[in-house]
KOLGU-941120 format. One record per residue (C-alpha): residue in three letters; chain; x, y, z. Coordinates in steps of 0.25 Angstrom, whole numbers, plus 5000, padded with zeros to 4 digits. Layout:
BEGIN
PT type mol   px   py   pz
PT  ALA   A    X    Y    Z
...
END
This chain:
BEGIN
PT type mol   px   py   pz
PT  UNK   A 5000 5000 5000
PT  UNK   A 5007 5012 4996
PT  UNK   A 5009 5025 5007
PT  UNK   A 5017 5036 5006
PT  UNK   A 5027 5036 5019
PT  UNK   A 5028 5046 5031
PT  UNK   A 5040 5056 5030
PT  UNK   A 5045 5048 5043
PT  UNK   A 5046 5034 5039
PT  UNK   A 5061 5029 5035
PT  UNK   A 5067 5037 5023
PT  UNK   A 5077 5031 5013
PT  UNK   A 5082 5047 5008
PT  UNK   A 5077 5061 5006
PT  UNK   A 5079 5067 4993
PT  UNK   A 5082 5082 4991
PT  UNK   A 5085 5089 4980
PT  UNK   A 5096 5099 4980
PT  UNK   A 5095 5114 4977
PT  UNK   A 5101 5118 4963
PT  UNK   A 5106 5134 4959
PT  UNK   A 5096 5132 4947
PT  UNK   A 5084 5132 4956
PT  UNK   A 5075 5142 4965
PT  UNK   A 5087 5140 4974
PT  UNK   A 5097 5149 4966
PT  UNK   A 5098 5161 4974
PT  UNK   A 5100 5153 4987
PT  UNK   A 5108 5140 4981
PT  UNK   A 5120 5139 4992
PT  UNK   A 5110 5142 5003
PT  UNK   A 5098 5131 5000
PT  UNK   A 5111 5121 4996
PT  UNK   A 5116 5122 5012
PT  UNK   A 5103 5120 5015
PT  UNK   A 5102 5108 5007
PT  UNK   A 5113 5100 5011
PT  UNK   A 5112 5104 5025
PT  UNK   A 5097 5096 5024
PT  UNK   A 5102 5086 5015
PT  UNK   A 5115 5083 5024
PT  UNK   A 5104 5082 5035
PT  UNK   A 5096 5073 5029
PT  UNK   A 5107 5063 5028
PT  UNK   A 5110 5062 5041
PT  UNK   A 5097 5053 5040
PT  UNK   A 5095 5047 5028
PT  UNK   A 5101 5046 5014
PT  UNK   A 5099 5059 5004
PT  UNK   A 5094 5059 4989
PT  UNK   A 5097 5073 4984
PT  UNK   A 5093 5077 4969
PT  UNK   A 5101 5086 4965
PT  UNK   A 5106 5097 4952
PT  UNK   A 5122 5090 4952
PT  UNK   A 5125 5079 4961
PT  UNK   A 5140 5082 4961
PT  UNK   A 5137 5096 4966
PT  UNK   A 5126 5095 4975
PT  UNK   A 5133 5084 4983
PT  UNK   A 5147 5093 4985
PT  UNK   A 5137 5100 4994
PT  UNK   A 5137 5089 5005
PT  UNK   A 5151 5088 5011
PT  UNK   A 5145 5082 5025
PT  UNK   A 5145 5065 5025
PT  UNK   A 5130 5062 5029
PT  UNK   A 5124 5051 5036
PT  UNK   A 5117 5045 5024
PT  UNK   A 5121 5047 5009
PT  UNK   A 5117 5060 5003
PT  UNK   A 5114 5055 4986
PT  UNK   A 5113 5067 4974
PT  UNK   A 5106 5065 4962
PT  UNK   A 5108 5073 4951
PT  UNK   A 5092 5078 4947
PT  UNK   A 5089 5090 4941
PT  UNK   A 5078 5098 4950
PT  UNK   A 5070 5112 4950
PT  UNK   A 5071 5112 4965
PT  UNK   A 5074 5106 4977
PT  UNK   A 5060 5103 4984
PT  UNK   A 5060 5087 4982
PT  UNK   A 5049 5084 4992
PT  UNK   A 5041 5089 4981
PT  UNK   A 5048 5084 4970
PT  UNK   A 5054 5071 4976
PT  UNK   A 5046 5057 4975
PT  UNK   A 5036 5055 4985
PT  UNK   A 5037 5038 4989
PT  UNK   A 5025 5030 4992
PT  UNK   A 5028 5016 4998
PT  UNK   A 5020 5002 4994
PT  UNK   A 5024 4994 5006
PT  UNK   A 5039 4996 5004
PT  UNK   A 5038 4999 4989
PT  UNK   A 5042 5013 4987
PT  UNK   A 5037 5021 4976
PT  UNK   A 5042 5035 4973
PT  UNK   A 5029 5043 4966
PT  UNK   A 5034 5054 4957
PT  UNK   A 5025 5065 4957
PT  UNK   A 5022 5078 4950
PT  UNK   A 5031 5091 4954
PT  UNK   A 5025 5103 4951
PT  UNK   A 5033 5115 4959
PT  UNK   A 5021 5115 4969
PT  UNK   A 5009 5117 4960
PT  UNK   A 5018 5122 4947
PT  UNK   A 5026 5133 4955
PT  UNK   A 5039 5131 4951
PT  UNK   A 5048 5123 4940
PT  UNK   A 5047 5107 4946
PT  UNK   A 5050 5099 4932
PT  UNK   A 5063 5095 4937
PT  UNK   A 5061 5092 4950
PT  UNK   A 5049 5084 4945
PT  UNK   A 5057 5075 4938
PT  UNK   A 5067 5073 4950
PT  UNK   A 5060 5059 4954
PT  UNK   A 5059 5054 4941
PT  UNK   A 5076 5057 4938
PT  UNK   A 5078 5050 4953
PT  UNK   A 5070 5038 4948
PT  UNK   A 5080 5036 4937
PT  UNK   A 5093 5034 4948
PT  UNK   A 5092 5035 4962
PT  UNK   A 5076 5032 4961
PT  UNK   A 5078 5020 4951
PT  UNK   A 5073 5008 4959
PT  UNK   A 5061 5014 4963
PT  UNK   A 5046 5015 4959
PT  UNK   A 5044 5029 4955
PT  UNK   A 5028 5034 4952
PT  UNK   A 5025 5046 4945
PT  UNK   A 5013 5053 4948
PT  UNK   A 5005 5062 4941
PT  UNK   A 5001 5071 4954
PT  UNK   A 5008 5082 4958
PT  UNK   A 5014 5082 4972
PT  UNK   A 5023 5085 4982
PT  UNK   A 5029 5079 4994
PT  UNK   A 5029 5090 5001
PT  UNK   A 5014 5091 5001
PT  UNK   A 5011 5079 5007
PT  UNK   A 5014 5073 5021
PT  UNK   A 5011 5057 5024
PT  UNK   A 5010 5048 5037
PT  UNK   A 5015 5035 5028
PT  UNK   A 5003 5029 5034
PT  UNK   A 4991 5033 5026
PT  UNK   A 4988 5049 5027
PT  UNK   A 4992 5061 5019
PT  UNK   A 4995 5077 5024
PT  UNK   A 4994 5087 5014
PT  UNK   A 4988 5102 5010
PT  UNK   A 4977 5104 4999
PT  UNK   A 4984 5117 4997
PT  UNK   A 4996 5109 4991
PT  UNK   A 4989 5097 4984
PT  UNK   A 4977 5104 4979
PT  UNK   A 4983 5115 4972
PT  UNK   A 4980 5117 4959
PT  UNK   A 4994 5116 4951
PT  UNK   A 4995 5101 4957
PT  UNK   A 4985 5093 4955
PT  UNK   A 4974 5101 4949
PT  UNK   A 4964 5091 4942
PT  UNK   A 4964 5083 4955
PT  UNK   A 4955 5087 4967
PT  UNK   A 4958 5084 4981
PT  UNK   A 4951 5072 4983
PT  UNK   A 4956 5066 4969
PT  UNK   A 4970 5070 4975
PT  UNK   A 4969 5065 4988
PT  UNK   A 4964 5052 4982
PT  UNK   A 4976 5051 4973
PT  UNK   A 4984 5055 4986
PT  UNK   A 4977 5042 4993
PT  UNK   A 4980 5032 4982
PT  UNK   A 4995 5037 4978
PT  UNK   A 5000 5037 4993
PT  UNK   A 4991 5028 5000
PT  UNK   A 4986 5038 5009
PT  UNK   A 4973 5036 5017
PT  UNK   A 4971 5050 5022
PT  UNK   A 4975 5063 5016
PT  UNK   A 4976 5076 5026
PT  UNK   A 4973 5089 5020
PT  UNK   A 4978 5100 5024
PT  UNK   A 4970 5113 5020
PT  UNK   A 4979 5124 5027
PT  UNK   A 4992 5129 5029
PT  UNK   A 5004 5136 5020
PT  UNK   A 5018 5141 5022
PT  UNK   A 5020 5156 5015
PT  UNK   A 5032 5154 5004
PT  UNK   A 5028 5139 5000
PT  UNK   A 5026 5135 4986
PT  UNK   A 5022 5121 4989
PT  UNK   A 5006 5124 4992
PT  UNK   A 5008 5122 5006
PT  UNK   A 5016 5108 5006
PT  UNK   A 5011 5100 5019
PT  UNK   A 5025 5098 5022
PT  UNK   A 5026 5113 5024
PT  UNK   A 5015 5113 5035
PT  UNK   A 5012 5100 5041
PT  UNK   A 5019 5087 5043
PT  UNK   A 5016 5074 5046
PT  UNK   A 5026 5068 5056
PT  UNK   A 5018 5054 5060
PT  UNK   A 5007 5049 5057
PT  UNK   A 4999 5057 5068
PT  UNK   A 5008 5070 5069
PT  UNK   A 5008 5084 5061
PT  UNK   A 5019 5093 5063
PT  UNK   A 5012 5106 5057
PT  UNK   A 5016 5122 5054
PT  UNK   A 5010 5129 5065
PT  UNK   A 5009 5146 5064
PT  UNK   A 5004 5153 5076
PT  UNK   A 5007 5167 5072
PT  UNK   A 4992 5174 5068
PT  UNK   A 5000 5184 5061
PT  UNK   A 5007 5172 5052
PT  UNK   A 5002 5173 5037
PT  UNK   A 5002 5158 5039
PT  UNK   A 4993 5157 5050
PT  UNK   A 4979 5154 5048
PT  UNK   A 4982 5144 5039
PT  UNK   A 4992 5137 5047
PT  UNK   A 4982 5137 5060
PT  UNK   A 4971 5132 5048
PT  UNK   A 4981 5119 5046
PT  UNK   A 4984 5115 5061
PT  UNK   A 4968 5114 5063
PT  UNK   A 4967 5107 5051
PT  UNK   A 4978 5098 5054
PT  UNK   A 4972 5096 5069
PT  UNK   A 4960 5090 5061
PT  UNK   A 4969 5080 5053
PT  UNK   A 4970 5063 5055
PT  UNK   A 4978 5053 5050
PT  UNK   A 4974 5041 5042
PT  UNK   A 4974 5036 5056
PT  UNK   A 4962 5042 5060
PT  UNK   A 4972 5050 5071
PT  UNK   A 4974 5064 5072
PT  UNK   A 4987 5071 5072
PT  UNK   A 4997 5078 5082
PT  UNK   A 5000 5091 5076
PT  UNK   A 5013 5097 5079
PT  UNK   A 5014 5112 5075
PT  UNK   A 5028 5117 5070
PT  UNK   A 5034 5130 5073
PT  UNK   A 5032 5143 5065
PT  UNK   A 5044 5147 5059
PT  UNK   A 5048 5162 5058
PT  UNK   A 5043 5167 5043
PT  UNK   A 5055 5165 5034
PT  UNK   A 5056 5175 5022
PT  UNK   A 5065 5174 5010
PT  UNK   A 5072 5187 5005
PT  UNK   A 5061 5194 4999
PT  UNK   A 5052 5193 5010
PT  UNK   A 5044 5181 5007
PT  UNK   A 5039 5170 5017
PT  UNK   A 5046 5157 5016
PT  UNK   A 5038 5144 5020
PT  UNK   A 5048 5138 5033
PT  UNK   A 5041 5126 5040
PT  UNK   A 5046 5118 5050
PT  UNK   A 5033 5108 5044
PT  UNK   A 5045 5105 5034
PT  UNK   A 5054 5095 5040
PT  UNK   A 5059 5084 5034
PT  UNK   A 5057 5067 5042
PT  UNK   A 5071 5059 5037
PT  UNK   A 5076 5046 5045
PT  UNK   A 5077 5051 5059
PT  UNK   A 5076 5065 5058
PT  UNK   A 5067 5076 5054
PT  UNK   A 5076 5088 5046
PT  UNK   A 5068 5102 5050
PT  UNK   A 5068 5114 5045
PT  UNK   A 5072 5127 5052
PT  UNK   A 5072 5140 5046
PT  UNK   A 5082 5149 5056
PT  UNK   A 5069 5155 5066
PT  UNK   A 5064 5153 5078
PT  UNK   A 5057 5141 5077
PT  UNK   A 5067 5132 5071
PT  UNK   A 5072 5124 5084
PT  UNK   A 5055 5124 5091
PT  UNK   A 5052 5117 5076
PT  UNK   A 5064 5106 5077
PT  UNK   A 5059 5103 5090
PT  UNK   A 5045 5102 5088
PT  UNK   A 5049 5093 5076
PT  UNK   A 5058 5083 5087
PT  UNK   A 5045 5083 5094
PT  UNK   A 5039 5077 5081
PT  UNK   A 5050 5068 5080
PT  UNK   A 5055 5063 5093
PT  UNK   A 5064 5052 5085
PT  UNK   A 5070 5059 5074
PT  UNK   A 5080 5070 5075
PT  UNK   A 5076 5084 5071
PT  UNK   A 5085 5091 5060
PT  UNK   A 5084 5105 5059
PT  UNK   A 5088 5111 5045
PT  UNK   A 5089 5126 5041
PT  UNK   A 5079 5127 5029
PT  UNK   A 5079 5142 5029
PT  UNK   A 5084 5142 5015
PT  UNK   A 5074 5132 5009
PT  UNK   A 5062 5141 5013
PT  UNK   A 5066 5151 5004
PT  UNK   A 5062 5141 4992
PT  UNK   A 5050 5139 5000
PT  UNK   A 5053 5124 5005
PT  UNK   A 5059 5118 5016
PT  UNK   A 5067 5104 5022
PT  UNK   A 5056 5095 5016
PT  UNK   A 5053 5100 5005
PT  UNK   A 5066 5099 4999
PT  UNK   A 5067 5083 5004
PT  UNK   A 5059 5070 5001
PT  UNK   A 5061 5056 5009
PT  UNK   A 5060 5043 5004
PT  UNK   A 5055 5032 5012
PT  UNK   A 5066 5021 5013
PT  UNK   A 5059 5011 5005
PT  UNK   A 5066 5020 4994
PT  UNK   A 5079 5015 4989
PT  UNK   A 5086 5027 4982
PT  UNK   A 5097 5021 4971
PT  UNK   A 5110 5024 4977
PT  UNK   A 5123 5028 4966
END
């Protein structure tokens, strides 16, 4: 029977894909680059690295520090450097892994993504090989979407309702084909919440996580004067209303506010500490050099008593509107990447 898996259950690798000078990225290139290998070189203190990337060769001179586990570069030309929206997203049959391919449209046709679409299909012909890839005709990110690998689904209608995704397909029709592809018996709307400065159509993974099966760690403002506010206080009582597949309701845990963070023309940028990242044994946070930075890392140990808590300056990441998560994508380890 086919399931999508929790975000914590035992990983293989995490894939990246690297910044390039060619990209959004230009005008900070050195900057976002530390920032990179300092999450990457992170991450392999845990688990092996897949990272696609413009050069191998040039890319990997970046990472003098001998890691835990192997850091591998692939050679894959890209737009950007967002793979959980771009990245396969794998659905297991017992222990069968299949990796499902599916469409990358810049967030609703926002921005250039033909490259980065085709990023899945270029691994499936080397380190992917050996596996079952599934394209699908449905256009998706894994960002938008949260699972309890046993049966029920988070996600916002802001995101997967918008009409430059799927716009011939209702929401029942889209919840039904979400049903079938991930072997979901419950899907969880959420109707409210946004960060400022996000291009993603408010991505759940941007406002509320799933943690286990019965715990939600979620954005929480309490500032009436905040521009965020009402919609933010709209999704915590819609969250209190929520259940499992399980029939059970959840524990919510609400994360810190950060400071507004503003790029240099004055814009708001959209930091979330909703943004973290599970690996084997850790959970990589990220911080954003205010206030709330050390209240958020513990509140996150709170969550997860057994794993240890990583906190990672993604200040620069912001100011292409994404953070830690959303430049990552796990693979559950029943996934055998082709080693060289």
């Amino acid at each position: 029977m086919t399931r999508l898996p929790a975000e914590w259950e035992a990983q293989s690798f995490i894939q990246y894909t690297f910044p390039h000078r060619n990209s959004d990225w230009a005008y900070m290139y050195d900057e976002v680059v530390v920032c990179f290998v300092r999450i990457i070189e992170a991450t392999a203190r845990f688990e092996p690295v897949l990272v696609v990337c413009h050069d191998e060769r040039e890319v990997s001179a970046h990472f003098a520090n001998r890691t835990k586990f192997p850091i591998h570069f692939q050679t894959i030309e890209a737009n950007d450097t967002w793979a959980r929206d771009h990245a396969a997203i794998t659905v297991l049959d017992g222990d069968k892994p299949t990796l499902l391919d599916f469409t990358f449209n810049g967030w609703g046709q926002k921005f250039e993504a033909s490259l980065d679409n085709q990023i899945t299909r270029n691994l499936g012909t080397n380190r992917f090989s050996s596996l079952t890839i599934q394209t699908e005709d449905f256009v998706l990110e894994g960002g938008a979407i949260e699972s309890d690998g046993q049966g029920t689904l988070l996600t916002t209608t802001e995101c997967l309702l918008s009409p430059y995704r799927n716009p011939k397909m209702s929401q029942s029709e889209i919840e039904t084909y979400l049903k079938k592809t991930f072997g979901l018996q419950k899907v969880l709307w959420l109707d409210h919440g946004y960060l400022a400065g996000d291009d993603t159509d408010s991505h759940i993974d941007t406002l509320a996580r799933l943690c286990t099966p019965n715990i939600i760690a979620y954005v929480k403002c309490d500032d009436p004067t905040d521009e965020h506010y009402v919609a933010l206080q709209q999704m915590e009582a819609q969250l209190k209303t929520f259940s499992n597949a399980a029939g059970e309701t959840y524990q919510l845990v609400a994360l810190p506010w950060p400071d507004a963070c503003f790029d240099a023309d004055g814009n708001r940028l959209p930091a979330t500490y909703a943004n973290f990242l599970i690996v084997n044994g850790a959970v990589l946070v990220p911080t954003y050099d205010v206030a709330q930075d050390q209240n958020a890392l513990d509140i996150i140990q709170g969550i997860f008593p057994d794993r240890e808590i990583v906190g990672l300056d993604c200040r620069p990441l912001i100011d292409q509107h994404g953070s830690l998560h959303c430049i990552s994508m796990q693979f559950p380890v029943q996934v055998e990447m082709n080693q060289r």
